[in-house]
C-alpha positions as CSV (number, residue, x, y, z in Angstrom):
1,X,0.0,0.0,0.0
2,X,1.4,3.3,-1.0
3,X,1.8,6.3,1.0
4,X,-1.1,7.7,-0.8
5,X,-2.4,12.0,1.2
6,X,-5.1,12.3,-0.8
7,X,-7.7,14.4,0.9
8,X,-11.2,12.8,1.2
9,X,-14.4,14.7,1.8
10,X,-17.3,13.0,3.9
11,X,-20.2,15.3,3.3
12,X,-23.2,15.0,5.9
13,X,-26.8,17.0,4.9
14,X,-27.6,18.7,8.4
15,X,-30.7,20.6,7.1
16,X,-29.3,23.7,5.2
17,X,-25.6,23.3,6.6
18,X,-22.7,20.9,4.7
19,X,-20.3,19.4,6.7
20,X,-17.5,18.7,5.7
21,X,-14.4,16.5,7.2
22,X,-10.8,16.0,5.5
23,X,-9.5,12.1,6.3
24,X,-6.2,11.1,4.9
25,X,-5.4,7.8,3.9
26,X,-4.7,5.6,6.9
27,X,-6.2,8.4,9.5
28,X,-7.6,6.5,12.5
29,X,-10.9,7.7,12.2
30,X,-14.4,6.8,13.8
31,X,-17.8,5.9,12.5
32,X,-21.1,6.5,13.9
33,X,-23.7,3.7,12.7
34,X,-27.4,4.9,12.8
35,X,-27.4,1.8,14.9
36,X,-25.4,3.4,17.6
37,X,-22.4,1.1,16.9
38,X,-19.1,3.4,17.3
39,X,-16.7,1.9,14.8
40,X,-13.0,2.5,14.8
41,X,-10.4,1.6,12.1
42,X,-7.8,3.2,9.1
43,X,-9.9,5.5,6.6
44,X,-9.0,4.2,3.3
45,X,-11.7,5.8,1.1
46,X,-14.7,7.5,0.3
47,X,-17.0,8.1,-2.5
48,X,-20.9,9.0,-2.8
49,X,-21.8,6.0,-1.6
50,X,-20.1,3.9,0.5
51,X,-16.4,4.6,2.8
52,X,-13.7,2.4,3.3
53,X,-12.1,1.5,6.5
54,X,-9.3,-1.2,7.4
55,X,-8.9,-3.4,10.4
56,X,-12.8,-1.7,12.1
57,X,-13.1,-2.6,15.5
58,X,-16.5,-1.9,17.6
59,X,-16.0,0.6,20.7
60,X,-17.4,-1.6,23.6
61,X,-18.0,-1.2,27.5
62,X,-15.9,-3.2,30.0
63,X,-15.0,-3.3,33.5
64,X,-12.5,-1.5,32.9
65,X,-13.9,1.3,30.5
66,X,-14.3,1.2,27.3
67,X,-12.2,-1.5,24.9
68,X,-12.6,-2.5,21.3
69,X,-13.9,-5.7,20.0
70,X,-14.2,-7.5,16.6
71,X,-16.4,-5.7,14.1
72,X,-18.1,-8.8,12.9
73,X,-17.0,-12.0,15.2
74,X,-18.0,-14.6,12.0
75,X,-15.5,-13.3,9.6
76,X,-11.9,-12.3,9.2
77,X,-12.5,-8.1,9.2
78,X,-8.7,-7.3,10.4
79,X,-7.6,-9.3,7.0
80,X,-8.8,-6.9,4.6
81,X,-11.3,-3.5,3.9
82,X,-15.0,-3.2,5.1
83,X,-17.6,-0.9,3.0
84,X,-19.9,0.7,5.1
85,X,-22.6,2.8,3.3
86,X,-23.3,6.2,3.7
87,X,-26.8,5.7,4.2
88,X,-26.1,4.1,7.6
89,X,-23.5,6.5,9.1
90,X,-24.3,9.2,11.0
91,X,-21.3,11.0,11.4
92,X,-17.3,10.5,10.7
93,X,-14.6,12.2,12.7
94,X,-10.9,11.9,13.5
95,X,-10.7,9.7,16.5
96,X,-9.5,11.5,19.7
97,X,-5.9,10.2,20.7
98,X,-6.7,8.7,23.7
99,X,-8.6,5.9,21.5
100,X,-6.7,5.9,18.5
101,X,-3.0,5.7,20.1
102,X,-4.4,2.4,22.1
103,X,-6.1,1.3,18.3
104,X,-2.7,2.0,16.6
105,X,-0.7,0.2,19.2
106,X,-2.8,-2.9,19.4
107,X,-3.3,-2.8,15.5
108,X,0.6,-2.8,14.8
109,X,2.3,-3.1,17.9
110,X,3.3,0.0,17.7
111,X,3.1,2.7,21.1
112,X,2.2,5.9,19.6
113,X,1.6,7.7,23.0
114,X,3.0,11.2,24.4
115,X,4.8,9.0,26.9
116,X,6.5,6.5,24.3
117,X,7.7,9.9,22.2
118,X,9.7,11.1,24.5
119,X,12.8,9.4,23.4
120,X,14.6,7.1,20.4
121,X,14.3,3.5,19.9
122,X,17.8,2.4,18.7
């Protein structure tokens, strides 16, 4: 996969009003379903119809707080891209960093917080 920054608008109707939201390609972003599913995962695309995320994970309640969980338990989503329609989402925004840096970490592996920043890996 290429190192593709194209800019992606994801228009919403709000009555009269447009808005409109940037994503870059492989932005941790997150989806609000019209079901009230809270979907996290790498924007990859978007079009008229439908966007594109990788590796979506559902944002779920624990003990502990809030975790992530399999978007669909039944088939292998972290292997490839899910289409969700537009239809169905009710909003799209960048997901705030104290989700997406524990999303990138357990997606990769890779620690992405303030506190792992503060110096080199060698």
């Amino acid at each position: 996969m290429g190192a593709n920054h194209a800019l992606h608008n994801f228009n919403f109707n709000i009555g009269n009003n447009m808005l409109k939201t940037a994503h870059k390609e492989n932005d941790v972003v997150s989806l609000k379903l019209s079901t009230g599913e809270e979907i996290v995962g790498y924007f990859i695309s978007s079009d008229g119809i439908e966007v594109v995320i990788r590796k979506p994970l559902s944002l779920i309640a624990t003990q502990e707080g809030a975790g992530f969980a399999p978007f669909m338990i039944t088939s292998d989503t972290m292997a490839s891209t899910v289409s969700f329609s537009k239809s169905n989402i009710v909003t799209m925004m960048a997901t705030a960093s104290h989700f997406a840096d524990p999303y990138t970490k357990q997606m990769s592996g890779l620690d992405m917080s303030a506190e792992s920043k503060s110096g080199l890996i060698l």
